[in-house]
C-alpha positions in Angstrom: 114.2 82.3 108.9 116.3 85.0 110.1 115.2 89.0 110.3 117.4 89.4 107.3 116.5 87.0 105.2 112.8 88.5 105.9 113.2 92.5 105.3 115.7 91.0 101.9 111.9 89.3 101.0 110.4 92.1 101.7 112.2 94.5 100.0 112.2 92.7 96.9 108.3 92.0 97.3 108.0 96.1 96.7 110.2 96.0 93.6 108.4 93.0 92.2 105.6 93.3 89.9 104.7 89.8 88.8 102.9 87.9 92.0 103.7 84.1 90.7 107.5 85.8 89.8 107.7 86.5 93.8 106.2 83.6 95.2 108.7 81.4 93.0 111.7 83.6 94.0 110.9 83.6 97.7 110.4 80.0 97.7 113.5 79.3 95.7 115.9 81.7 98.1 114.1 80.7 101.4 115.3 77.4 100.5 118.6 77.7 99.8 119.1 79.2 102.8 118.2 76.2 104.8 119.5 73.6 103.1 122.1 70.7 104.5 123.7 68.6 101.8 125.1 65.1 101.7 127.2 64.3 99.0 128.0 60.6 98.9 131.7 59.0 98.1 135.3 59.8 98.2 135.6 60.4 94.8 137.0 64.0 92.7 133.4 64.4 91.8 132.3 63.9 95.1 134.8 66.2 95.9 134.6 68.7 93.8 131.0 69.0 94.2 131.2 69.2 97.8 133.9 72.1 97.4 130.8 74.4 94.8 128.5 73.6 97.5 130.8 74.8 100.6 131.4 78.1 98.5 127.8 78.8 98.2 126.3 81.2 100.5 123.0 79.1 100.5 124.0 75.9 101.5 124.3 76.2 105.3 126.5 72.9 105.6 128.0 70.0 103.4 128.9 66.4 104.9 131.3 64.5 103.0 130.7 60.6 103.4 133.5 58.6 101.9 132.9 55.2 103.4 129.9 53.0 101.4 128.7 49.9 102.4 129.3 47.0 99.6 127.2 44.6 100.2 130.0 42.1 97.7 133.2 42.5 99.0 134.2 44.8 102.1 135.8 48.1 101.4 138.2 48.2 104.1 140.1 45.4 102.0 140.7 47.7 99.1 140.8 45.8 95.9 143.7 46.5 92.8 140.6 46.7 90.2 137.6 47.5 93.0 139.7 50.8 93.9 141.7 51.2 90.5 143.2 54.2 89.6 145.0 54.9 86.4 149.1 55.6 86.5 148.4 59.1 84.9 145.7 61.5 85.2 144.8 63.8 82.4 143.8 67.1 82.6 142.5 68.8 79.6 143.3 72.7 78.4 139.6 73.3 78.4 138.8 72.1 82.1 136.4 73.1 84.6 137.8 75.8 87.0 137.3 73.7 89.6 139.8 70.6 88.3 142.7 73.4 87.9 142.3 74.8 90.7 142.5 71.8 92.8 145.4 70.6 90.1 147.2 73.9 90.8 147.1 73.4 94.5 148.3 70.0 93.9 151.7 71.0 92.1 152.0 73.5 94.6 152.3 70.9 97.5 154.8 68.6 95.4 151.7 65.7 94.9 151.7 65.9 91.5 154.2 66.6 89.0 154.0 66.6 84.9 155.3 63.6 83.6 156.6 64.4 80.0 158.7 62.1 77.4 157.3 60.1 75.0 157.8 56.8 76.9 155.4 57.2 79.3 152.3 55.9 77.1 153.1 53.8 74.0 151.1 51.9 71.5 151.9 48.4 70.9 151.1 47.2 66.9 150.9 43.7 65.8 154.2 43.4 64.7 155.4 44.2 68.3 156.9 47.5 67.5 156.2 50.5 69.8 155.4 54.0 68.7 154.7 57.1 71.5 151.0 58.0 72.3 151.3 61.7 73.0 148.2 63.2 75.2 146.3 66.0 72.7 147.9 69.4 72.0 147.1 71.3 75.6 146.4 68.6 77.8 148.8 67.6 80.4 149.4 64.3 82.0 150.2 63.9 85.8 151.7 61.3 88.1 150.9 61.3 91.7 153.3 60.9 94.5 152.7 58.1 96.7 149.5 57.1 94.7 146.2 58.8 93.6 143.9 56.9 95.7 145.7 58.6 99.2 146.3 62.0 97.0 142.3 62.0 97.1 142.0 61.0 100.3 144.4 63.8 101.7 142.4 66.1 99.7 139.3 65.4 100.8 140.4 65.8 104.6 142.1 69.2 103.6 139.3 70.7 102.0 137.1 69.9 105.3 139.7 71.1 107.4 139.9 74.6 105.8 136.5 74.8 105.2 136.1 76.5 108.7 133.3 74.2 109.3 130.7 74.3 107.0 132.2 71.0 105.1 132.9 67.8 107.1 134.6 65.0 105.8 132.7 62.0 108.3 133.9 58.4 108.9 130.5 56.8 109.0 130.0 53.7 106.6 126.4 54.1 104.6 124.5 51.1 103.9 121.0 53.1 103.1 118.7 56.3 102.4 115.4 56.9 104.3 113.2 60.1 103.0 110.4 61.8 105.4 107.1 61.6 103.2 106.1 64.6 105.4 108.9 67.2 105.1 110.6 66.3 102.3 114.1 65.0 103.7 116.6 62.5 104.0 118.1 60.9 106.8 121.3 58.1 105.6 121.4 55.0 108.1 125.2 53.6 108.4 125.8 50.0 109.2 125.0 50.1 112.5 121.8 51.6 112.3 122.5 54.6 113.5 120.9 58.1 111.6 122.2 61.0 110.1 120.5 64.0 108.7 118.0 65.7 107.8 119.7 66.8 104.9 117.8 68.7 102.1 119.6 67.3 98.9 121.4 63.4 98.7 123.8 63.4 95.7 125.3 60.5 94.9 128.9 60.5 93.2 130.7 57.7 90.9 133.8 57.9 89.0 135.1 54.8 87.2 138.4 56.2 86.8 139.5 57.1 90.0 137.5 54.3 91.6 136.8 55.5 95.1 133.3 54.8 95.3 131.8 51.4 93.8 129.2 51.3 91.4 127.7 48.1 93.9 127.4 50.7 96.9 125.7 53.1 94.7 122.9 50.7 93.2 122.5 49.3 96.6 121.4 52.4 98.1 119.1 53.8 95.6 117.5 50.6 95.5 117.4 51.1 99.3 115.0 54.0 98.9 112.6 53.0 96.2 110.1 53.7 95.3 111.3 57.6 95.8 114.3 57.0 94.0 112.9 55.6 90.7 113.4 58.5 88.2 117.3 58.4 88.9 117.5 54.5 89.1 115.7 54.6 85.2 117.9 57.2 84.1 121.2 55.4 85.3 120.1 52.3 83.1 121.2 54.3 80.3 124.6 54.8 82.0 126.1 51.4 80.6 129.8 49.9 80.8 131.5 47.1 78.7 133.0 44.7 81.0 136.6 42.5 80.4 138.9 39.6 82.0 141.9 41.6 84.3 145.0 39.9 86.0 147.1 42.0 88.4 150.7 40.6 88.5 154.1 41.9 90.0 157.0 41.8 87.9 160.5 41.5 89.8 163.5 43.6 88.4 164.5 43.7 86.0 161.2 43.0 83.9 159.3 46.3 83.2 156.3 47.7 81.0 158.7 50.3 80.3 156.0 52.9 80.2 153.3 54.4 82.3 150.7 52.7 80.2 150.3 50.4 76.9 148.0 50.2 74.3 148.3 46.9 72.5 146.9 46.4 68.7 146.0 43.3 67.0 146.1 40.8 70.5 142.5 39.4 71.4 143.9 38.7 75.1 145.5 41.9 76.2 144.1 45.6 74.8 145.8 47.8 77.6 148.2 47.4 80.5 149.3 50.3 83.4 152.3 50.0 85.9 152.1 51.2 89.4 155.5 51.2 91.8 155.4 49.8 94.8 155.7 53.2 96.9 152.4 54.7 94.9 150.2 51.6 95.7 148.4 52.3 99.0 144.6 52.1 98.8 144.5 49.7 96.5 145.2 46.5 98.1 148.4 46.0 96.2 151.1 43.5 97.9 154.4 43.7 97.2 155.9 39.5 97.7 159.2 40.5 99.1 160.4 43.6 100.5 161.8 45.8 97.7 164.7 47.8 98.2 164.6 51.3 96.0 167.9 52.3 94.6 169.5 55.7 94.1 168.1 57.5 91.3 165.4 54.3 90.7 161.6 54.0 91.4 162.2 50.9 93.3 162.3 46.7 93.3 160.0 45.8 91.0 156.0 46.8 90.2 152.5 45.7 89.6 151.2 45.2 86.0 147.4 45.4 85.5 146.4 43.6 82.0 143.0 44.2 80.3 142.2 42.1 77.4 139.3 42.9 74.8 136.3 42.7 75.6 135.5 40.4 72.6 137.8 37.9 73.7 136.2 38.4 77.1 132.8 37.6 76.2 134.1 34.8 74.0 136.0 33.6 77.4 132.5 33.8 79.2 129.4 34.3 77.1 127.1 33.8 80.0 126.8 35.2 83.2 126.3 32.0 85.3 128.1 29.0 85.4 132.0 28.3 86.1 134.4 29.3 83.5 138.1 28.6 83.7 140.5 31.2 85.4 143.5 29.5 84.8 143.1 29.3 81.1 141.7 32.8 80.9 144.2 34.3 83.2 147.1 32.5 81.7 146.2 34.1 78.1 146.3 37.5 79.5 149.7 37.1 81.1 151.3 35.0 78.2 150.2 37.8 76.2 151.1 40.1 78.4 154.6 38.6 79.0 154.6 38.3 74.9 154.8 42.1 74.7 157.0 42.9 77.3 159.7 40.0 76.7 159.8 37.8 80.0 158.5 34.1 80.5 155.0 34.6 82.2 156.1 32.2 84.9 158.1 35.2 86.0 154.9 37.8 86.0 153.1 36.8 89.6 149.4 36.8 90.2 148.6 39.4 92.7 145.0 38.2 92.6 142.9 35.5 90.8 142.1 36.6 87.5 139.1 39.3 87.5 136.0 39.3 85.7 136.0 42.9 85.5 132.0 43.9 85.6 131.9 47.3 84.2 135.6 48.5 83.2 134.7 51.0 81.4 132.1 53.5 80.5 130.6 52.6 76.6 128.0 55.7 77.0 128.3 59.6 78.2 125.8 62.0 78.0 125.5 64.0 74.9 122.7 66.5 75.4 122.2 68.4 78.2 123.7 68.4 81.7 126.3 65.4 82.4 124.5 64.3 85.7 121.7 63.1 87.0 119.2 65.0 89.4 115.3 64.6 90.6 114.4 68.2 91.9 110.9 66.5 93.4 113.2 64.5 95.8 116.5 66.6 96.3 118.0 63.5 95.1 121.3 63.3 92.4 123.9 61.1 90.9 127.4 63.1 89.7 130.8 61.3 87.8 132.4 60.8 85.2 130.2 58.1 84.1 127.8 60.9 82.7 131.0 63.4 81.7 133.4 60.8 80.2 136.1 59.1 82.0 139.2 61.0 83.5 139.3 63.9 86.1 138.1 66.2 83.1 134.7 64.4 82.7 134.3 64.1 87.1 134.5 68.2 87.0 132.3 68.5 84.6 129.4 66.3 86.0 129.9 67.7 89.5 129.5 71.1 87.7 126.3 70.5 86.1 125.2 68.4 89.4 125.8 71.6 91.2 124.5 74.2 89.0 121.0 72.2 89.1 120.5 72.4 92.4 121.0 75.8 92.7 119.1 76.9 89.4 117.4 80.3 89.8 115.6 80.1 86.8 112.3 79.1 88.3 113.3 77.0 90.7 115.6 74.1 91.0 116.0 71.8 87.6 115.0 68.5 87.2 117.9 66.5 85.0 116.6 62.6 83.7 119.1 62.5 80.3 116.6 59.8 78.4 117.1 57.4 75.8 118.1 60.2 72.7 120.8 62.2 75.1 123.3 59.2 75.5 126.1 58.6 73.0 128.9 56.0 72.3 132.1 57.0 74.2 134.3 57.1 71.4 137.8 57.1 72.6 139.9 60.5 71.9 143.4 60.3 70.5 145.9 59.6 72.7 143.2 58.2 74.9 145.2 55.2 77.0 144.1 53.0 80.1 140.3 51.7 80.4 139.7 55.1 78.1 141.2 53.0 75.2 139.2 50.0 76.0 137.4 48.7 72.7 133.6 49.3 73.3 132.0 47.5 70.8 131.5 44.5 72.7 130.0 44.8 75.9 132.2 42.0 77.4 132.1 38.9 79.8 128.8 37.0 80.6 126.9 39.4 78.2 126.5 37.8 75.3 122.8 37.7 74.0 122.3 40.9 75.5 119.7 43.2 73.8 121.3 45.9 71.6 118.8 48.8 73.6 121.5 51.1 75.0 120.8 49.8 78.7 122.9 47.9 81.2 121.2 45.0 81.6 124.0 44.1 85.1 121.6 46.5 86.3 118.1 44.6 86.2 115.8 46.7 88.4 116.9 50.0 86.4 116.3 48.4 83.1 113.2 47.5 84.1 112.1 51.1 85.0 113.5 52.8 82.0 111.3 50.3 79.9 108.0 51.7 82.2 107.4 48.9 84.7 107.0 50.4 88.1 109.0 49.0 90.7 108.4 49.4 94.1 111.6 47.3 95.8 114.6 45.2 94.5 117.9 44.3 95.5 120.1 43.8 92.9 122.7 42.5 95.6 121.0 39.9 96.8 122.8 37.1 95.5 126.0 38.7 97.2 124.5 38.8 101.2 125.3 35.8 102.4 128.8 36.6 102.1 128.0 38.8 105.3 130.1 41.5 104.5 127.9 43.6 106.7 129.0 41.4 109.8 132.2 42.1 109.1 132.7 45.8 108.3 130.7 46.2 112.0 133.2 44.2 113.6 136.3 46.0 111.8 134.9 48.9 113.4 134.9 47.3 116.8 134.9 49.6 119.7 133.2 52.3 117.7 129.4 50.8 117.4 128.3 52.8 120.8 130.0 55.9 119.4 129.1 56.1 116.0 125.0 55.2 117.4 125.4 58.2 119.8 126.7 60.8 117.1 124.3 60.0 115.0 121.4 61.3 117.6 119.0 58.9 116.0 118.9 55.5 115.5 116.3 52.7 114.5 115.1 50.7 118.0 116.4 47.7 117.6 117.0 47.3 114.0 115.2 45.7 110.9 117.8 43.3 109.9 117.0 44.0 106.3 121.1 44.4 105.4 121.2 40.4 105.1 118.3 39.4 103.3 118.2 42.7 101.5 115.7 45.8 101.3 112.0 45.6 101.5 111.7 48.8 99.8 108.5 50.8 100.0 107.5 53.9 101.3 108.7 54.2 104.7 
């Protein structure tokens, strides 16, 4: 601790009165001046968390690690739904300081611009007939230039860059946590084994709208950590999602949505549908057939369509989890539907990838009561997004707020945040709401039929079991998905950088567990 920090101790020793008051202030500020952060995905929580952190004069330094290992399907293939964004972001009147500041500093480099009309979101009724969805009085909607997946990305490195510093934005995929019984720590192992850390606080972001982080990556390294991490696995049981059937098609000029996004009424097989042009599609695996040509005063040949249906039709579709079910069939309804609404023959719409049992398309719960985030002060250990906040860029500022304002409570030391079974509510779509925010959440959708009406997400099994009291010491909710080795391949994407990334990290494990294939062992390590 530095001579300042000491006589500032000192001083206030004098002043103070109350012995317990001192002792829990001294330990409180002798923390914060030590502490290292890692905050965990490439997300506007993640960011925006990182950016409260970077501003504080307590946290000494903040690493910003966007890459996470997915144990079911490699991230350096982005994937249209895996990394879905929406075609408009929303930003409410009554946002966090934090989202309008980074939304001023986005107009202000020409990003983003405010798309107005009342074409760009429509509602489609059972009689075909299409009436404008305006956003609610005050908020504004948004369309990114080139795409909000890179708009993030860009931002991310920016803020580092400017940070002088004290925020870095690393490259290094994570596949799992370690925490030092002895001091209290964390160190984060990336797929090649190699260490990073100590860090004083792990927080963990997810936002399922943007999708830069994947809810697999997240469950795979809590799980990684147990039985440390069981308080925050329990509480994100209670975080659940309804899932639906997706198609991604392109749709060659001149067939159009005609609008940003669509909400359809009274058609079991499609509930909402988004464009994205060609030229805003990086990040997201999107592949355009043919070379498009963009015209004077056009946005370009053609664009990509993403369908939703219901989730009720979805679970009828696929009541259980296991067992084959027809993609053809289930596809083709979407599109016919799809091509139904928007007046082509589906043989014109073209599949951009098999259709999608979309696991978790939207969020059915938010927190009600209490701070939208999740946080064990015992462990230093969080989870921030817009799962707890409700969806949108709105509901991602919000969590990181709360995420960040825990760790750094002054109130007696830092505060512990475990929203239980009565904080949760049903995400009741706003008006105007559009995109997965207007997906129907009364059914929980495919391969979930049968499932206990408890307010948990049972695609979750280990956290279910903890929030009903069972003690679990190890599980690996990915299992299933390892022989796929998708850890194989991510190392050998990286190629020539395994010697590098092993000698940054300054510590690595001798000669490796080999636990990313057959999955974790858990335990206290």
């Amino acid at each position: 601790m530095s001579f300042a920090v000491l006589l500032c101790a000192l001083q206030f020793s004098e002043q103070a009165t109350d012995l317990g008051e001192h002792r829990a202030w001294f330990s409180v500020h002798y923390q914060t001046v030590t502490m290292r952060w890692a905050v965990l995905g490439g997300t506007f929580s993640g960011m925006s968390l990182s950016r409260l952190a970077g501003k504080h004069p307590g946290v000494a330094r903040v690493d910003l690690f966007v890459n996470l290992f997915d144990p079911a399907r490699s991230v350096h293939t982005p994937h249209p739904l895996c990394e879905y964004a929406p075609p408009l972001l929303e930003v409410p009147a009554n946002a966090a300081e934090s989202l309008q500041v980074t939304v001023q500093k986005w107009v202000q480099s020409g990003r983003v611009k405010e798309r107005k009309g009342p074409s760009a979101v429509a509602r489609v009724l059972s009689n075909g007939m299409r009436t404008p969805l305006p956003p609610v009085d005050g908020t504004s909607r948004l369309y990114a230039k080139g795409g909000v997946i890179p708009l993030l990305q860009s931002s991310c490195a920016n803020m580092a860059s400017s940070s002088n510093g004290k925020i870095q934005n690393l490259p290094h995929q994570l596949a799992s946590l370690e925490r030092n019984a002895v001091d209290g720590t964390w160190l984060l192992v990336d797929i090649f084994d190699g260490r990073h850390g100590p860090y004083n606080r792990v927080l963990l972001t997810h936002d399922a709208l943007v999708r830069a982080a994947r809810r697999a990556s997240v469950k795979q390294l809590l799980e990684s950590a147990l039985p440390y991490t069981q308080d925050v696995v329990g509480a994100m049981a209670r975080a659940q999602t309804c899932s639906a059937f997706a198609v991604c098609v392109y749709a060659p000029p001149p067939i159009s949505l005609n609008a940003d996004a669509l909400v359809v009424e009274g058609t079991p097989e499609l509930r909402v549908a988004s464009r994205t042009e060609p030229a805003d599609g990086d990040g997201r695996g999107l592949r355009v057939p043919r070379a498009g040509k963009r015209q004077e005063g056009g946005r370009g040949e053609g664009e990509f369509i993403v369908a939703v249906a219901t989730t009720e039709w979805s679970q009828r579709m696929r009541p259980t989890p296991s067992g084959r079910w027809d993609k053809e069939r289930v596809g083709g309804g979407v599109i016919a539907a799809l091509a139904g609404v928007i007046g082509c023959r589906a043989e014109d719409l073209r599949p951009v990838i098999p259709t999608f049992a979309w696991q978790g398309a939207s969020c059915r719960t938010r927190v009600r009561d209490g701070p939208p985030c999740i946080y064990d002060a015992r462990i230093g250990l969080g989870v921030c997004g817009n799962i707890f906040g409700g969806l949108g860029l709105g509901g991602a500022a919000s969590s990181a707020e709360a995420l960040f304002s825990s760790c750094v409570s002054m109130n007696g030391g830092e505060m512990t945040v475990l929203p239980g079974e009565g904080s949760w509510e049903l995400a009741v779509p706003p008006p105007g709401a559009f995109d997965l925010c207007a997906l129907d959440l009364e059914c929980l959708g495919v391969g979930r039929a049968g499932q206990p009406d408890d307010g948990l997400d049972h695609t979750w099994p280990a956290a279910v079991s903890i929030a009903r009291g069972k003690d679990v010491r190890a599980a690996d909710s990915m299992a299933k998905y390892r022989s796929r080795n998708v850890l194989e391949a991510d190392r050998r994407r990286a190629g020539g950088e395994v010697d590098g990334r092993r000698e940054e990290s300054g510590q690595r494990r001798r000669g490796g567990r080999g636990n990313y294939r057959g999955g974790y062992r858990g335990g206290k390590r």
